[in-house]
py3Dmol code that shows the C-alpha trace and the ligand (Angstrom):
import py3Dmol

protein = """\
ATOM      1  CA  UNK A   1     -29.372 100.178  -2.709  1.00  0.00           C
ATOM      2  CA  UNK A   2     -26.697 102.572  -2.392  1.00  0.00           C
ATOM      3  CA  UNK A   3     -23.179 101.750  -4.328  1.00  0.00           C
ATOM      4  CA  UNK A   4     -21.345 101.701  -0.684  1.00  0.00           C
ATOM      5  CA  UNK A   5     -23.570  98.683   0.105  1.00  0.00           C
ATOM      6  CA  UNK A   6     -23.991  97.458  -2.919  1.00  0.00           C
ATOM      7  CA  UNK A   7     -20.166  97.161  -2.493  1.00  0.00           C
ATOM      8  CA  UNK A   8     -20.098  95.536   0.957  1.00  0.00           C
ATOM      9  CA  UNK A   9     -22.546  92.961  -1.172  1.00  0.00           C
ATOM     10  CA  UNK A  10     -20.588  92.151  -3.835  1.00  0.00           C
ATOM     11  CA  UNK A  11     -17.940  91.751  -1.727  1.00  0.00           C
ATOM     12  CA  UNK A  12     -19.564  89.344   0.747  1.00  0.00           C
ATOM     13  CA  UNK A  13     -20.695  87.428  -2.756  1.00  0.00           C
ATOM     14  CA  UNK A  14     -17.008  87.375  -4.349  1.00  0.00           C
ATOM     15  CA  UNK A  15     -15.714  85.825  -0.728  1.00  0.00           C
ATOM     16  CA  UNK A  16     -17.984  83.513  -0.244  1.00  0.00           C
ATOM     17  CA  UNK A  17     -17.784  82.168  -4.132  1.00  0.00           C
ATOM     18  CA  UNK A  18     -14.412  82.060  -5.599  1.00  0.00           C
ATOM     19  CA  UNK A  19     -14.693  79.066  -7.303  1.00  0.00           C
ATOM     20  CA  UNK A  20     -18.177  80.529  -9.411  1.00  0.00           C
ATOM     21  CA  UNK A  21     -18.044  79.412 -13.052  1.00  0.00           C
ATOM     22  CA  UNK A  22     -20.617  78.116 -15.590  1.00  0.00           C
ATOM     23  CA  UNK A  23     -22.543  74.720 -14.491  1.00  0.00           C
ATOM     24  CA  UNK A  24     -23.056  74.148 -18.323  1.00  0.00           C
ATOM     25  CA  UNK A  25     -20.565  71.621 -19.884  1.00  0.00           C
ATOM     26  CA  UNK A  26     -19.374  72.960 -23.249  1.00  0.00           C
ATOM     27  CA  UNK A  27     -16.076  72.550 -25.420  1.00  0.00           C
ATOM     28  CA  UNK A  28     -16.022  75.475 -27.870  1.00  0.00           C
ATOM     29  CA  UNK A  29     -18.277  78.256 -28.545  1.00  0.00           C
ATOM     30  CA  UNK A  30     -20.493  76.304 -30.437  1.00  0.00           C
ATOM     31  CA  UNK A  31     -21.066  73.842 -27.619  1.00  0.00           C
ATOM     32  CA  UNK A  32     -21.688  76.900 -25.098  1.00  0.00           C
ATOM     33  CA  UNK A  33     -24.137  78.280 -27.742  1.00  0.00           C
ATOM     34  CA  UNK A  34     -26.103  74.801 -28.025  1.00  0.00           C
ATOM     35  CA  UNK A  35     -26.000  74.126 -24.349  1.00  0.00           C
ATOM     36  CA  UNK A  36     -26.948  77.716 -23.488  1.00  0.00           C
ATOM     37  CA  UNK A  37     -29.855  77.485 -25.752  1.00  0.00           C
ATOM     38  CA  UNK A  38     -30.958  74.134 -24.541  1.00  0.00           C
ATOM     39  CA  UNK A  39     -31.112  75.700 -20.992  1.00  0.00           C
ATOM     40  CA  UNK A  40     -33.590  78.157 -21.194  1.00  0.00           C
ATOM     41  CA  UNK A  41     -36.515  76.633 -18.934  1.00  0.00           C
ATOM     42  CA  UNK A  42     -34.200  73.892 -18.514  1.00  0.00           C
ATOM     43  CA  UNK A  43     -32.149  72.618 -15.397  1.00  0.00           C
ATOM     44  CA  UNK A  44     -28.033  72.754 -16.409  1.00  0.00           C
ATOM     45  CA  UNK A  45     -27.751  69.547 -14.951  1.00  0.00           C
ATOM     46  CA  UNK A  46     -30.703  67.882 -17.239  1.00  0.00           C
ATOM     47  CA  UNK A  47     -28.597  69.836 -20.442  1.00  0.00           C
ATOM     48  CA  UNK A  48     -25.689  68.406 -19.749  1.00  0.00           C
ATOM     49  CA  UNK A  49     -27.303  64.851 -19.924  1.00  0.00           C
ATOM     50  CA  UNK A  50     -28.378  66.083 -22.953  1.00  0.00           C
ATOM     51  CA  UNK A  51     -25.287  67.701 -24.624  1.00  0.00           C
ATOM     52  CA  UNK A  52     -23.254  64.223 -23.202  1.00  0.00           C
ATOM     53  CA  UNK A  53     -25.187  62.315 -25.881  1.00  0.00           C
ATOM     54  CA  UNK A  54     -26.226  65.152 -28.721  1.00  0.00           C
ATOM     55  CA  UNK A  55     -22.220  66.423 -28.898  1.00  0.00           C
ATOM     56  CA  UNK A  56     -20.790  62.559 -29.060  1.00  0.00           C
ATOM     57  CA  UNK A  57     -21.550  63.029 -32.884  1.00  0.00           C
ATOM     58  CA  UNK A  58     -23.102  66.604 -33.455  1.00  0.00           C
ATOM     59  CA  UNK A  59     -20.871  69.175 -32.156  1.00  0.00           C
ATOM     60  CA  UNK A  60     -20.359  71.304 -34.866  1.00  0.00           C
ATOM     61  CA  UNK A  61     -22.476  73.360 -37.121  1.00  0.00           C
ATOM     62  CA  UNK A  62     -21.886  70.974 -40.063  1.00  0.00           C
ATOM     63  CA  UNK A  63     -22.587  67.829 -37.737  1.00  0.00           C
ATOM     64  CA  UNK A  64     -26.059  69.357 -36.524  1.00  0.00           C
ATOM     65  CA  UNK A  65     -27.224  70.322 -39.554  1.00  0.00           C
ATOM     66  CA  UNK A  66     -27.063  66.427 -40.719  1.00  0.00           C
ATOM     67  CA  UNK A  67     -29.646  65.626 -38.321  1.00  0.00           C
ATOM     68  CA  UNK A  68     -33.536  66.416 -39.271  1.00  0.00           C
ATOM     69  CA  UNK A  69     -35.853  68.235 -37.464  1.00  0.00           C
ATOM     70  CA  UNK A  70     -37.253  65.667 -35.574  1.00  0.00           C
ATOM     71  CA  UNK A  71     -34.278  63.695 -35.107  1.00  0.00           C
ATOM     72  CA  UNK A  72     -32.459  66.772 -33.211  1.00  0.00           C
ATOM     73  CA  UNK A  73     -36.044  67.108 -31.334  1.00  0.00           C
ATOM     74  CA  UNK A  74     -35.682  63.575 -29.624  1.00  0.00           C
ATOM     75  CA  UNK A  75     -32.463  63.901 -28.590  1.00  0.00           C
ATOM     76  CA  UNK A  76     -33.322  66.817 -26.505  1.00  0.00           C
ATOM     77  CA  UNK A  77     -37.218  66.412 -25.922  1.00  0.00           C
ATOM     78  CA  UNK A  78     -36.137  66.121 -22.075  1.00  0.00           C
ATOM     79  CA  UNK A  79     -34.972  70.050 -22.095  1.00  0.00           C
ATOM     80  CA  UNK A  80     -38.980  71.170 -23.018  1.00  0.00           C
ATOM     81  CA  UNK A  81     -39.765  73.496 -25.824  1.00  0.00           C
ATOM     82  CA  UNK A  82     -37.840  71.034 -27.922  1.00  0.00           C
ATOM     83  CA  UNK A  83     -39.973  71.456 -30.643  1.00  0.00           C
ATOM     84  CA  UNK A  84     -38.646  75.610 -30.923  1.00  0.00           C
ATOM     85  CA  UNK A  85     -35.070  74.762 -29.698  1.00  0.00           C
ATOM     86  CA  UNK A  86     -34.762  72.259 -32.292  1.00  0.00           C
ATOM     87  CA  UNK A  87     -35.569  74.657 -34.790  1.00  0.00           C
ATOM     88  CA  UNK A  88     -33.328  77.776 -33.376  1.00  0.00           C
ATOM     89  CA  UNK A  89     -30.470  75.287 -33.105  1.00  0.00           C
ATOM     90  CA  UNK A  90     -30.780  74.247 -36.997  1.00  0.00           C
ATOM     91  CA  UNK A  91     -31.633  77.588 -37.604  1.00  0.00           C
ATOM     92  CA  UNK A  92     -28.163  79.098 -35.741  1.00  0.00           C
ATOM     93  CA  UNK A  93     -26.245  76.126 -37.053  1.00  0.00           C
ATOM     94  CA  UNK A  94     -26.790  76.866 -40.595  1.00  0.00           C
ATOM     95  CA  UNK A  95     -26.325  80.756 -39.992  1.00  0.00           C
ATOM     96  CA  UNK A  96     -22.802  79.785 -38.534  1.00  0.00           C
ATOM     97  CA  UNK A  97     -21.878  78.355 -41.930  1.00  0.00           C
ATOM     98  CA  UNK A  98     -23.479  80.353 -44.349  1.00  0.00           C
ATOM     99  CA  UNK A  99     -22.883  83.805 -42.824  1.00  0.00           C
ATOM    100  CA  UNK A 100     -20.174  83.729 -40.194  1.00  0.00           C
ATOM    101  CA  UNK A 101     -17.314  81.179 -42.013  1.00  0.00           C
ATOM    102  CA  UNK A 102     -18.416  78.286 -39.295  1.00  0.00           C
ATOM    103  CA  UNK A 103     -17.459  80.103 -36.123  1.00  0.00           C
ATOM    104  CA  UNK A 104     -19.546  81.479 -33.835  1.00  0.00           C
ATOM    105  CA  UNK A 105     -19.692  85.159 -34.128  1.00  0.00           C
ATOM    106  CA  UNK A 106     -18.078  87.149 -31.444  1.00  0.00           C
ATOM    107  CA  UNK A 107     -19.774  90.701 -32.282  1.00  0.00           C
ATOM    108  CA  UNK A 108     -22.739  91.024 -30.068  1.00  0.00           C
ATOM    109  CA  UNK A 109     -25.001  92.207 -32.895  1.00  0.00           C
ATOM    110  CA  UNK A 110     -23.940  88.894 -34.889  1.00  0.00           C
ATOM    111  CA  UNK A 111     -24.852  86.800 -31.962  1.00  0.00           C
ATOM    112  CA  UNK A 112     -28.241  88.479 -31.733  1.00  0.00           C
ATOM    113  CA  UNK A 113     -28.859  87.841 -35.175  1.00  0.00           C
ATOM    114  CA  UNK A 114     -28.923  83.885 -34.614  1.00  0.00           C
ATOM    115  CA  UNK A 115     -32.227  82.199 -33.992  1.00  0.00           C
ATOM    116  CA  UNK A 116     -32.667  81.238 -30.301  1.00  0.00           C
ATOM    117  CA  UNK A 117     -30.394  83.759 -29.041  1.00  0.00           C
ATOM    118  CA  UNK A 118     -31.836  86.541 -27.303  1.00  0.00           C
ATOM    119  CA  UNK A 119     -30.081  89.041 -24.400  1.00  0.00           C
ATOM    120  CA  UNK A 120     -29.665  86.392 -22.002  1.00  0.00           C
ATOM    121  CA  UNK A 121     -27.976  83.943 -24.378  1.00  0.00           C
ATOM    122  CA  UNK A 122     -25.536  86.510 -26.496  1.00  0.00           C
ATOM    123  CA  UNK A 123     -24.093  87.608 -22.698  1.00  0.00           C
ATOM    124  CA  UNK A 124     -23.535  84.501 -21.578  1.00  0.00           C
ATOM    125  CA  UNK A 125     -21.154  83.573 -24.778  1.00  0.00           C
ATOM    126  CA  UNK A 126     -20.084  87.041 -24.495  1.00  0.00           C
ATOM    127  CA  UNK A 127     -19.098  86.598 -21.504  1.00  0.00           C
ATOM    128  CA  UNK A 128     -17.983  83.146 -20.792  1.00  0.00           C
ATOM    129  CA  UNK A 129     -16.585  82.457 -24.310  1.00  0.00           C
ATOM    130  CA  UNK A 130     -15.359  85.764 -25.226  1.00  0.00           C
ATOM    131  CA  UNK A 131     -14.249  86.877 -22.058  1.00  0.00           C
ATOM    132  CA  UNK A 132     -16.302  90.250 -22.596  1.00  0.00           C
ATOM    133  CA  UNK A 133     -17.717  91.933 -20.113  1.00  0.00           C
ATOM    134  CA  UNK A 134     -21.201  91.167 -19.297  1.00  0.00           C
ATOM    135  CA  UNK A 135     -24.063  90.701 -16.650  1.00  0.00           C
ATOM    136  CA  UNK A 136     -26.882  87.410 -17.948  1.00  0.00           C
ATOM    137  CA  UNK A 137     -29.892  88.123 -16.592  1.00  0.00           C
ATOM    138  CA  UNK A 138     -31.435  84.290 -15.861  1.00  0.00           C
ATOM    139  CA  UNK A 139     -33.765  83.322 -13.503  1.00  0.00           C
ATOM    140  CA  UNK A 140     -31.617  83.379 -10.551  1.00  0.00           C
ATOM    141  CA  UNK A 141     -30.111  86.779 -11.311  1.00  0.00           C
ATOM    142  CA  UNK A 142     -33.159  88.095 -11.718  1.00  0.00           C
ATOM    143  CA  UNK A 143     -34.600  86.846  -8.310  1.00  0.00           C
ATOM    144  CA  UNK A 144     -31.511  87.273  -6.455  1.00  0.00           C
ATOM    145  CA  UNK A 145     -30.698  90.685  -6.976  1.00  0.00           C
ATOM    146  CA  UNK A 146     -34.218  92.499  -7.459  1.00  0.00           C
ATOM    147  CA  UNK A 147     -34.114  90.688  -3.696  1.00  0.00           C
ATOM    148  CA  UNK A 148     -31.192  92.179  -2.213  1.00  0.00           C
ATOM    149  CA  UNK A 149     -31.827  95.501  -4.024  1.00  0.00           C
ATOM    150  CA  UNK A 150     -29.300  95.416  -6.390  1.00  0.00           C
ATOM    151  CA  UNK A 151     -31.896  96.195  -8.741  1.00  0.00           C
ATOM    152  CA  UNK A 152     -35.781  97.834  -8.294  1.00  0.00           C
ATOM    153  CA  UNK A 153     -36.504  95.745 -11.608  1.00  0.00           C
ATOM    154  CA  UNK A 154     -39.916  94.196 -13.223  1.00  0.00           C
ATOM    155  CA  UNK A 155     -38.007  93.026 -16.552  1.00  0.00           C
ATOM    156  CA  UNK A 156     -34.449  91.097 -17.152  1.00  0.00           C
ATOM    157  CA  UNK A 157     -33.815  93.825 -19.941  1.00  0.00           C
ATOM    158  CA  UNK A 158     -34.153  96.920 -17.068  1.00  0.00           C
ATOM    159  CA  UNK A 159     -32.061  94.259 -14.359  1.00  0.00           C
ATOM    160  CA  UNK A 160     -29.418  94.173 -16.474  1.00  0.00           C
ATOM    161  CA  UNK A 161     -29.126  97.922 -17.278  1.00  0.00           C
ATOM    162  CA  UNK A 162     -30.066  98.376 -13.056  1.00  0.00           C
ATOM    163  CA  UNK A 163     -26.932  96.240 -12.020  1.00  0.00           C
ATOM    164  CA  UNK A 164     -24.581  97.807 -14.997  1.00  0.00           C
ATOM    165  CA  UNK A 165     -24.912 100.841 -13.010  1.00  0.00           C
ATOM    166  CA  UNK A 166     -24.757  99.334  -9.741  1.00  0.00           C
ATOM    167  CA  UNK A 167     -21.489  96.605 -10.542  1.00  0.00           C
ATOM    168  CA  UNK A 168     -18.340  98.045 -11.723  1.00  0.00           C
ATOM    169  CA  UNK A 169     -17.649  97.268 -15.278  1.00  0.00           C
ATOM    170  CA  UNK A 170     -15.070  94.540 -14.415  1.00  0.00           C
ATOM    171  CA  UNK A 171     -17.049  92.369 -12.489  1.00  0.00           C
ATOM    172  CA  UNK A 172     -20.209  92.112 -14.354  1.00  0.00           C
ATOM    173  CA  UNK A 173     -18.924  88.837 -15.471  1.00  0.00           C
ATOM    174  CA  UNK A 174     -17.976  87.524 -12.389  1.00  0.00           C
ATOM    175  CA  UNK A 175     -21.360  88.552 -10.559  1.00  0.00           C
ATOM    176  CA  UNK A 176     -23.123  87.071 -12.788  1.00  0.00           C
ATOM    177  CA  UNK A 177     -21.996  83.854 -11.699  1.00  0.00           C
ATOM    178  CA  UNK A 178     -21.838  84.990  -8.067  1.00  0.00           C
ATOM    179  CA  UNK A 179     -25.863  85.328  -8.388  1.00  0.00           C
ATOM    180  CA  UNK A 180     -26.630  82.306  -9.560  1.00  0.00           C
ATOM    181  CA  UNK A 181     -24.497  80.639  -7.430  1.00  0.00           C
ATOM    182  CA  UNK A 182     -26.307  82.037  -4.500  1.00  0.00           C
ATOM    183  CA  UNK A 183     -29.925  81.698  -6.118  1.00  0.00           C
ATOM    184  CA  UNK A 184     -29.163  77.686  -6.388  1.00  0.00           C
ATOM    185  CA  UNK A 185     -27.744  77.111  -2.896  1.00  0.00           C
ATOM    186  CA  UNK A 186     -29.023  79.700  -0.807  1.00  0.00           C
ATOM    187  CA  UNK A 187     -31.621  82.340  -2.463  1.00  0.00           C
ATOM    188  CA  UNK A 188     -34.287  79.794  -3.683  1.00  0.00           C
ATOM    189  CA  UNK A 189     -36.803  80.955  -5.304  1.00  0.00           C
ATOM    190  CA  UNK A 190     -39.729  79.311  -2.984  1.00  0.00           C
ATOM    191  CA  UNK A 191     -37.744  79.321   0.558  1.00  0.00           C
ATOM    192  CA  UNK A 192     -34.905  81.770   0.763  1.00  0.00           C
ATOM    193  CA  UNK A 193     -32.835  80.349   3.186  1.00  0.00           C
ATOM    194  CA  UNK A 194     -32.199  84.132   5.128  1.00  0.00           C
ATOM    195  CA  UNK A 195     -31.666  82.932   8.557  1.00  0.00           C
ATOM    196  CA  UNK A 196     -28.026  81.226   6.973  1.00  0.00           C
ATOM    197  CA  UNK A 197     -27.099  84.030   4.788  1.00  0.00           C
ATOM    198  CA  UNK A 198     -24.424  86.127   4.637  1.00  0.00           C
ATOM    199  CA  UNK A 199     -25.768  88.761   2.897  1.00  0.00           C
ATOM    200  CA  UNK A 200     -29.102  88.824   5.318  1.00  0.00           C
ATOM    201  CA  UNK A 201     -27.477  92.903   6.910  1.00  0.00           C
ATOM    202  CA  UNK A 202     -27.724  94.142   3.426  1.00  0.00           C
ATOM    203  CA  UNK A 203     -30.436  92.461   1.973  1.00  0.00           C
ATOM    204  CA  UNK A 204     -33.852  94.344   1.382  1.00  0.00           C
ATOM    205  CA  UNK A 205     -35.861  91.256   1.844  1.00  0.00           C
ATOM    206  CA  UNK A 206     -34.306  89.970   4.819  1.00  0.00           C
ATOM    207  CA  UNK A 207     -35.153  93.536   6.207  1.00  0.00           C
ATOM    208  CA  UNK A 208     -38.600  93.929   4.836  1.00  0.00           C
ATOM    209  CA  UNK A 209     -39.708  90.495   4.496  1.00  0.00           C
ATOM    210  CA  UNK A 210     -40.781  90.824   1.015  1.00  0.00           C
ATOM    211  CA  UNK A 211     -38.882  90.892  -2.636  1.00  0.00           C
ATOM    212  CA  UNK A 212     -38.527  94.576  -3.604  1.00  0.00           C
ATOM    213  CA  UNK A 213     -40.053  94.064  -7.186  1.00  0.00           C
ATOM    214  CA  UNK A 214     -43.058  91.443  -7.070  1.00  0.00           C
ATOM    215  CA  UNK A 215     -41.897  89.987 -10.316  1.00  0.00           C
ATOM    216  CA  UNK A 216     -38.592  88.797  -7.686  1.00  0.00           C
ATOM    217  CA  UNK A 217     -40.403  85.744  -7.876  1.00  0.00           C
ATOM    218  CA  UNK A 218     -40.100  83.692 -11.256  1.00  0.00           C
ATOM    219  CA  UNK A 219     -41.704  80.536 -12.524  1.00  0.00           C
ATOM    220  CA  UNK A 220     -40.425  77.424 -11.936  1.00  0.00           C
ATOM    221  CA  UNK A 221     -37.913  75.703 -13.916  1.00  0.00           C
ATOM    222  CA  UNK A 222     -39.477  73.130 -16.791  1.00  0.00           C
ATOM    223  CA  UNK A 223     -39.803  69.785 -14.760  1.00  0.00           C
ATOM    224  CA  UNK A 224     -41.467  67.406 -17.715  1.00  0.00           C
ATOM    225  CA  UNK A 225     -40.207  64.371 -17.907  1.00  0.00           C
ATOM    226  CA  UNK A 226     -39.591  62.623 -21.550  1.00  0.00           C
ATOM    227  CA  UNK A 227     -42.495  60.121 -22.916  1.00  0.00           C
ATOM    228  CA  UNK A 228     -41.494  56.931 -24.823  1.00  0.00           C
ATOM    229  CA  UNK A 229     -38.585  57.391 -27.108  1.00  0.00           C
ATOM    230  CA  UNK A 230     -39.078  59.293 -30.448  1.00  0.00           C
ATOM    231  CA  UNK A 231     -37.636  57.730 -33.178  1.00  0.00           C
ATOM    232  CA  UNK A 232     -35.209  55.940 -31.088  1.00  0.00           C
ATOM    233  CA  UNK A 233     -33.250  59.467 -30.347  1.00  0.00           C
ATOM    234  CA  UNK A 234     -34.583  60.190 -27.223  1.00  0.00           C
ATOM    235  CA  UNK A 235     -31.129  58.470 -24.939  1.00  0.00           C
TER     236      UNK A 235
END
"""
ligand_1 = """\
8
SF4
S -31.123 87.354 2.942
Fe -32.649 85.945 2.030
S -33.572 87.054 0.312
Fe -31.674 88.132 0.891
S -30.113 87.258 -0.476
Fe -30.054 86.095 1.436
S -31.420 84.314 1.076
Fe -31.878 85.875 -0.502
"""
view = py3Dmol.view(width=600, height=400)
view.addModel(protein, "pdb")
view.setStyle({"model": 0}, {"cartoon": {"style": "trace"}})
view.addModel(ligand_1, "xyz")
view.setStyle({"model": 1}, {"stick": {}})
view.zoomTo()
view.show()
């Protein structure tokens, strides 16, 4: 896409979403770390019913670490790959204390360093917590813009380097929201809804009828749903 359209894009994104912010529910970094952890494979809205209960008591490093493996694992068993999360969570929580005084680290590098947090994770605290600027490259970010033709992109990694180039510097933040806000009510990732959108006169697949990277398409979002209790954590 050239940057003159990629402009007029943006644009049409930034009017028509204002109000774009994170779905998650957090209170400090540590919350936005958890949650954004919790999420990956996960709907926000099933992590928040998740982080409602887990946070009442266990919102801080210290207060995680006092639960077990397998007690943190039934309070979020619902989110999928609980058994891994779990473990990053622990993992991060006792890195927080032990290395970084209790506070979530804002270098990138540091944030990298923490179990469970790869790219996607350490941009979105970046980002959102840090106020650093930074493009997350989830799901709907990834769909949505390889799409439009923001980005000619197989991998998140090379979508996020694609849009860097494409976004100026001070709105990688916002556009990150902007996508996802667009992939959830209008770009779905089954039935884009192209006849309704705005963006339809620069989009590459509304022109050509098909994503311009065949990995636009992305699995769908973890949809088990929680067996009997575990433990009696699992609220
Ligand atoms: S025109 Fe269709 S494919 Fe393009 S951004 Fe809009 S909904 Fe998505």
């Amino acid at each position: 896409m050239e940057r003159e359209q990629a402009q007029r894009a943006l644009q049409i994104l930034a009017n028509t979403y204002p109000d774009a912010r994170p779905a998650l529910h957090y209170r400090t970094a540590y919350e936005l770390l958890v949650a954004v952890i919790l999420s990956a494979q996960c709907t926000d809205e099933r992590v928040n019913k998740v982080t409602a209960e887990l946070f009442r008591e266990h919102n801080t490093p210290q207060a995680m670490l006092a639960l077990t493996q397998e007690q943190l694992e039934g309070y979020i068993f619902s989110c999928g790959l609980y058994r891994s999360k779990a473990a990053h969570i622990l993992s991060a929580s006792r890195d927080i204390l032990e290395k970084f005084g209790g506070q979530v680290p804002a270098a990138f590098a540091d944030l990298r360093s923490l179990a469970g947090v790869g790219q996607k994770t350490a941009n979105v605290v970046s980002s959102v917590w840090f106020d650093k600027d930074a493009i997350a490259v989830d799901t709907h970010v990834f769909r949505v813009s390889n799409r439009l033709g923001l980005a000619h992109a197989r991998t998140p990694a090379a979508t996020e380097e694609q849009l860097k180039a494409v976004i100026p510097q001070a709105d990688w933040s916002k556009a990150h929201h902007w996508l996802i806000w667009h992939g959830r009510r209008v770009c779905h990732a089954q039935k884009p809804a192209c006849g309704g959108c705005p963006l339809a006169a620069e989009c590459d697949f509304a022109r050509q009828g098909e994503p311009t990277a065949p990995a636009a398409r992305q699995p769908a979002k973890n949809t088990k749903t929680a067996p009997a209790a575990r433990n009696g954590q699992n609220k």
